[in-house]
N, C-alpha and C positions, 0 to 999 in steps of 0.2 A: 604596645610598642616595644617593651622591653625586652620581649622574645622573639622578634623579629631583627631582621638582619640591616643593618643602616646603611644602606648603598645609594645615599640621596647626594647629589650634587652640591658642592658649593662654591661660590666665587666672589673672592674679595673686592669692593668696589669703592671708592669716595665717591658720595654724590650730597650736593649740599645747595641748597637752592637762596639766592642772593636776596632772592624774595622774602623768605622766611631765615633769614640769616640770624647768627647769633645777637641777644638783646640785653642791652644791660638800663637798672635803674638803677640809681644814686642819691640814695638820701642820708642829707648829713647836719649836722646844726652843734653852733660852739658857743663859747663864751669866752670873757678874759674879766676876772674881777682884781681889781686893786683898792681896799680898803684903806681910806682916807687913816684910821687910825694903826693902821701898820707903815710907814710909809717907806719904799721900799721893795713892799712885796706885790707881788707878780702871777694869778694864779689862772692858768688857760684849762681848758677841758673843749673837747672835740669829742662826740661824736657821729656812728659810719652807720652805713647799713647799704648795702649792695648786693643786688638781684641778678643774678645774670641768667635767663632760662633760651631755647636755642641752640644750646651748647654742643659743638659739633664730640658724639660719641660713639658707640658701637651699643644697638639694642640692646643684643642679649648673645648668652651664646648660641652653639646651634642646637643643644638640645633642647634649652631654655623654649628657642622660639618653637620649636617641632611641638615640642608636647602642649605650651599652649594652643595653637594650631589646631592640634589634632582633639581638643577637648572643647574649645571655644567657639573654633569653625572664623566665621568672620566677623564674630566679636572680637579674638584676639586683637591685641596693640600690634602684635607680629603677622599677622595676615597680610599688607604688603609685598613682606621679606619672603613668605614659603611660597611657592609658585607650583603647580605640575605642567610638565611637558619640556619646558625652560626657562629659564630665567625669566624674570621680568621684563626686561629690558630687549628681551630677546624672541619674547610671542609666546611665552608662557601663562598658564590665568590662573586666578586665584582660586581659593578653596570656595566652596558654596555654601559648605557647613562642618560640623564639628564630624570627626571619625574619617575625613578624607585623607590623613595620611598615612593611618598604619596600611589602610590599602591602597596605596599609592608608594608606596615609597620606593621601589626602586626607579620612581620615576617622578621624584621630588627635588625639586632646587631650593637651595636656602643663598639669599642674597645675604652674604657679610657686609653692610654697607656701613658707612661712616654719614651718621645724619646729625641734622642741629632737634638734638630729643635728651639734651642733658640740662641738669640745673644745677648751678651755685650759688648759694646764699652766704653770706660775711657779715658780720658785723662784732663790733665793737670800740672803746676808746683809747684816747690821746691824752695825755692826762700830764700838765707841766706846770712846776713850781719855780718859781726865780723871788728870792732875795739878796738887796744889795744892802748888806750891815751899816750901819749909821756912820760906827767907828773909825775914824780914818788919820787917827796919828800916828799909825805902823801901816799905813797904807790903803787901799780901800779892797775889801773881801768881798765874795760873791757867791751863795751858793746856790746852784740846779741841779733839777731832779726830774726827770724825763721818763715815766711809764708808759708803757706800750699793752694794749689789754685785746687780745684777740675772744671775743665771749664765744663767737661761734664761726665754722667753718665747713658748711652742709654740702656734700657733693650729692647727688642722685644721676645717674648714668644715665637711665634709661626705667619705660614702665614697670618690668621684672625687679628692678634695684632699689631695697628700702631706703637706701642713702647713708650715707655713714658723714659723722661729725669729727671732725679730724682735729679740733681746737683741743689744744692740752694733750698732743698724745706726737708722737714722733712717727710718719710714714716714710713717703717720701722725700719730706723734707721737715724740721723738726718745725715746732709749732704750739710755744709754752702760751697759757694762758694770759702770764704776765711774764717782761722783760722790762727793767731799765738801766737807764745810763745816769749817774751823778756826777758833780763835778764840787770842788771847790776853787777856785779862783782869786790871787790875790798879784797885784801890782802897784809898784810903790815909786816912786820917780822910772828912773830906767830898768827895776827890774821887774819881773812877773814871773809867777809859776801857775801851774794848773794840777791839782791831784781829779784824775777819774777813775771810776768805778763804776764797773758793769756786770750787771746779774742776771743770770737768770737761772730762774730753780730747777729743780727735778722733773726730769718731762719723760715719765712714761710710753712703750710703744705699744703697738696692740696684738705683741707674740711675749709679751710675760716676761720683756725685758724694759730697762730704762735707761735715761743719759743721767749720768749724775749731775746735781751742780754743777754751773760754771763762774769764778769770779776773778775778775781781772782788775789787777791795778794799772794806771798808766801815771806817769809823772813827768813833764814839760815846764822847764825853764828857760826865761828869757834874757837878753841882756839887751837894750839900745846902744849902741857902741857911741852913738854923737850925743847922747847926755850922761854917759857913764865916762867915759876915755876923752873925748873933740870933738867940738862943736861942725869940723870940716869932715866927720862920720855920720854926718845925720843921713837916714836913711839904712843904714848897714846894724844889723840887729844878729845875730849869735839868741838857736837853740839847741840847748841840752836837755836831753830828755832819755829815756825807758817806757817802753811798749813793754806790756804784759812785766812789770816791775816781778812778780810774784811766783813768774816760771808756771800757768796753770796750764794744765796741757788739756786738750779738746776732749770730753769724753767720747767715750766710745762704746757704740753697738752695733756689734757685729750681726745682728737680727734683722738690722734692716742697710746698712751701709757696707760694702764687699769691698772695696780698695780706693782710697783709706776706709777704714773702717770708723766712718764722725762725719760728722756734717758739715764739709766745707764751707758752704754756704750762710751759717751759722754760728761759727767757731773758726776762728785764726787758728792754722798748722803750728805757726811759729810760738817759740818759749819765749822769754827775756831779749829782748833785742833793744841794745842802747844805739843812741844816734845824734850825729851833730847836726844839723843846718844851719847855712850860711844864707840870711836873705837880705838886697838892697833893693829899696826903693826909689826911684826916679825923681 
């Protein structure tokens, strides 16, 4: 086929049958333990695991499907797609056997279709700590600890497609193994504040570039204004706070992101941004 000249038909189509439509399974199982001699603490774990096969995708390309075709005959997975005479759809028939298309080919169709022949597979856990400190004559403290654990993330397209695991690696959209959020939390008559922190490490892409670390402080203060100031302000509460305290700006890879060049979806644009609110309650 490769010294012959490619003058085969093609035509782009969705076709996706309701019947055979995309499929998803969901298995998942958790816990919450609180240990009688910590008292206090607070310890969940979740785990996922999701199958989705179906998946509406695009086979193969067209040389992909051509050469197996022309070698497999109507074994090929892509024997639907390659047609002589016309299209599929259009009163074209299939091959009968392997070697029908280098001699056919200037009167070959290859249907680009959009079919449910792709699979996802996901899984991993949820992972959350909460202690409330005993101590409470400077007020009562609180600390969480919120992991996010993505272990796997299998795409397979189609037959031709070995599948690629995109857990731990930056493509489309960034996708670290692990991510979390902490927090410590303290409120004492009418005040409160909250310090958080959020990580997540270094996440490699799959052109030999990375996103560096990202770690964000935030810091939120409260005030009750009807037990700090008058009892006839109850309800009306003052916060002072700092998003991203630490000025850490979004890494950037330009290997796989082109304007901006980071992961919106991922990473906050913005630096240091202080802020008031003003909230009443009814």
């Amino acid at each position: 086929m490769d010294n012959q000249r490619q003058s085969y038909q093609h035509q782009p189509i969705a076709q996706t049958d309701s019947r055979d439509g995309p499929k998803r399974g969901i298995h998942s199982i958790g816990g919450i333990y609180s240990p009688r001699y910590v008292k206090g603490l607070e310890l969940t774990i979740d785990y996922y695991n999701i199958k989705q096969s179906n998946v509406i995708s695009t086979p193969a390309s067209d040389l992909t499907m051509l050469q197996s075709v022309e070698q497999l005959g109507t074994a090929s997975p892509f024997a639907p797609y390659v047609t002589i005479g016309n299209f599929a759809n259009q009163g074209g028939h299939q091959v009968t056997g392997p070697g029908q298309v280098s001699t056919n080919l200037v009167n070959i169709y290859v249907l680009e279709s959009l079919v449910n022949i792709g699979t996802i597979n996901q899984s991993g856990f949820d992972l959350h700590a909460k202690y409330r400190l005993p101590w409470e004559k400077y007020g009562q403290f609180t600390v969480e600890t919120s992991w996010a654990n993505v272990r796997s993330f299998f795409i397979k397209l189609g037959p031709s497609d070995p599948g690629t695991d995109y857990a731990g690696y930056v493509d489309d959209g960034t996708m670290p193994h692990w991510r979390s959020y902490s927090t410590v939390d303290w409120t004492y008559k009418g005040y409160g504040a909250t310090l958080g922190y959020t990580h997540i490490p270094k996440v490699p892409d799959m052109e030999g570039g990375f996103e560096t670390a990202y770690n964000v402080i935030d810091l939120q203060t409260r005030f009750d204004m009807g037990e700090l100031v008058n009892p006839a302000l109850t309800g009306l509460s003052v916060d002072l706070g700092c998003n991203n305290l630490n000025n850490q700006h979004p890494p950037l890879d330009p290997n796989v992101f082109d304007n901006p060049p980071f992961d919106g979806s991922a990473y906050s644009p913005f630096g240091r941004v202080w802020y008031v609110d003003l909230k009443y309650k009814f």
